[in-house]
Phi, psi and omega in degrees: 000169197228131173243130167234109228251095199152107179250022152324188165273339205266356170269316184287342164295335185283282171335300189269357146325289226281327192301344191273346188251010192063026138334087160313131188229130148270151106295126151251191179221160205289351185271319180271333182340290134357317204255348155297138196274114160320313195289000156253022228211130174228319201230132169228140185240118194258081160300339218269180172270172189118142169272169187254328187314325167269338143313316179302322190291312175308351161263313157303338201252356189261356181091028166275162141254139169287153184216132161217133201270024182249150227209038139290115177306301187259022154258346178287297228276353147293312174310302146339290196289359165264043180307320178271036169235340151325305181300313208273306160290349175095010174237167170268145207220093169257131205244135156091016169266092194230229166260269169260073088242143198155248158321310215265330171281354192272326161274016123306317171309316187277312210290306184333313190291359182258015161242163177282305184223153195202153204228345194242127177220139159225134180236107169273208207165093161268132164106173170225148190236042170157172177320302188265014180255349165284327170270359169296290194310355174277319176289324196291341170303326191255186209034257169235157174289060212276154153190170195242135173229110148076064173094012186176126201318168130254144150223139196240118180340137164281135192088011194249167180103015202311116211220156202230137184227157181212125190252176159305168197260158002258060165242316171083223188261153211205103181293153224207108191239191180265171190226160191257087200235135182293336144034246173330294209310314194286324183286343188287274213315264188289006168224072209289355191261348197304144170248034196181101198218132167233145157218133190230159180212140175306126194214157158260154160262022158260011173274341166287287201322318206244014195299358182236002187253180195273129201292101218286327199235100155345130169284140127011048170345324182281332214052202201234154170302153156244164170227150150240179171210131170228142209203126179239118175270123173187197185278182148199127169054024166073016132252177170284162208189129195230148175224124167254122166219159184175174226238152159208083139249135174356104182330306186287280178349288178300325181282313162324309169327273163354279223281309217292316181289332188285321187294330173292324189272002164292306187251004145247007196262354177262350176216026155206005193215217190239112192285120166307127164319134186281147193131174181269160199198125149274160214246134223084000171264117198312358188257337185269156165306017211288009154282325152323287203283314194297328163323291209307290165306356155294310215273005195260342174134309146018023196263141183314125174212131162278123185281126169261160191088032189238114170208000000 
């Protein structure tokens, strides 16, 4: 059974992925979570708001595998640090699957295999898919900022950096500044050679101006259209070379989408296929199915569009 824990959009998109692949599936709610019987549980899927950490271990050390969508900096790189309780159960713990952090690594991963060699990631991010991932987007305007350039974070005011990005239609071009966004942290984790990582999220300027006061407007129930842009640097035929690809859906769609495919592909490859190494992952990581999982999340509805004329 697949427990999925978050009755949000971005859990109820999850729920109805897996229940659509013929999963037995629970919804809990993040309150009730804890009170789910582990001896009946192969996979938990985490949606809710909220760390994540101490569910995740506690499912782990109960013999599950984990799936978690939180795209909070400083619950991923806790979450990271329970590798060795990963290891130690025989299970897998995959962070951050959602749209960004999520989507964006599995499409770092398909744009990589079309270079020879390849050194560069830029990630923009439009939109929110519900009430607490607006308010998530509301905080990554303030404070700091991560990336990585040649061996060694920067950190940057959040909110600084203005980069004009062109998403998929109908969202388009979109001023696009830095965040406090886990991003950087997951594409390092799985593409430990890269030298150079950005993650930017689509901002007004009055989402700057007010990125430090108490959120002025009720967040969206429905949530927002979303975008990625995902952008690869690297060699081909012995030049530089650049490959862009990215999404325009509903926000919660893609992350649900996201979360629903890792978590299928988690409990089928344990029960039809050669059982994913154990340990923490990020989505792009040469150890995961992500030609498998990124299949998966097209056929939920998903589509992929690669920019052409980029060199």
């Amino acid at each position: 059974m697949i427990v999925v824990a978050g009755t949000g959009l971005v859990g109820r998109y999850a729920v109805d992925q897996l229940r659509r692949r013929g999963h037995e599936v629970r919804s809990v709610s993040h309150n009730t979570v804890n009170e789910v019987d582990p001896v009946l549980t192969e996979v938990v899927l985490l949606a809710h708001a909220g760390d994540h950490v101490r569910t995740a271990r506690r499912f782990l050390e109960a013999g599950c595998h984990v799936v978690s969508v939180s795209d909070d900096t400083k619950d991923v790189l806790a979450l990271l640090d329970l590798h060795g309780d990963a290891l130690a159960a025989g299970r897998t713990l995959i962070v951050g699957a959602a749209c960004s952090p999520g989507l964006s690594g599995l499409l770092v991963s398909y744009l990589g295999a079309k270079f020879e060699s390849f050194d560069e990631v830029h990630i923009a991010v439009h939109g929110t898919g519900g009430p607490e991932c607006a308010r998530q987007h509301h905080e990554v305007l303030s404070g700091t900022a991560l990336g990585w350039h040649e061996d060694d974070w920067l950190r940057r005011p959040a909110g600084s950096g203005r980069e004009l990005c062109w998403f998929p239609e109908p969202i388009g071009s979109r001023d696009c500044y830095r965040g406090d966004l886990a991003d950087p942290l997951l594409v390092k984790h799985a593409f430990p050679h890269l030298g150079r990582i950005s993650a930017r999220t689509s901002a007004t300027r009055r989402d700057r101006l007010t990125a430090r006061l108490p959120m002025l407007t009720p967040p969206r129930v429905g949530g927002d259209m979303g975008a990625l842009r995902v952008e690869v640097r690297g060699v081909r035929a012995g030049e530089r070379a650049v490959e862009v690809a990215g999404t325009a859906h509903p926000m919660a769609q893609i992350a649900g989408s996201t979360a629903a495919s890792a978590a299928h592909e988690l409990r089928r490859q344990a029960h039809f296929g050669t059982p994913i190494k154990p340990g923490v992952l990020a989505l792009g990581d040469a150890v995961l199915p992500n030609n498998d999982i990124l299949d998966d999340i097209m056929q939920t509805g998903i589509r992929i569009q690669v920019f052409q004329g980029v060199h």
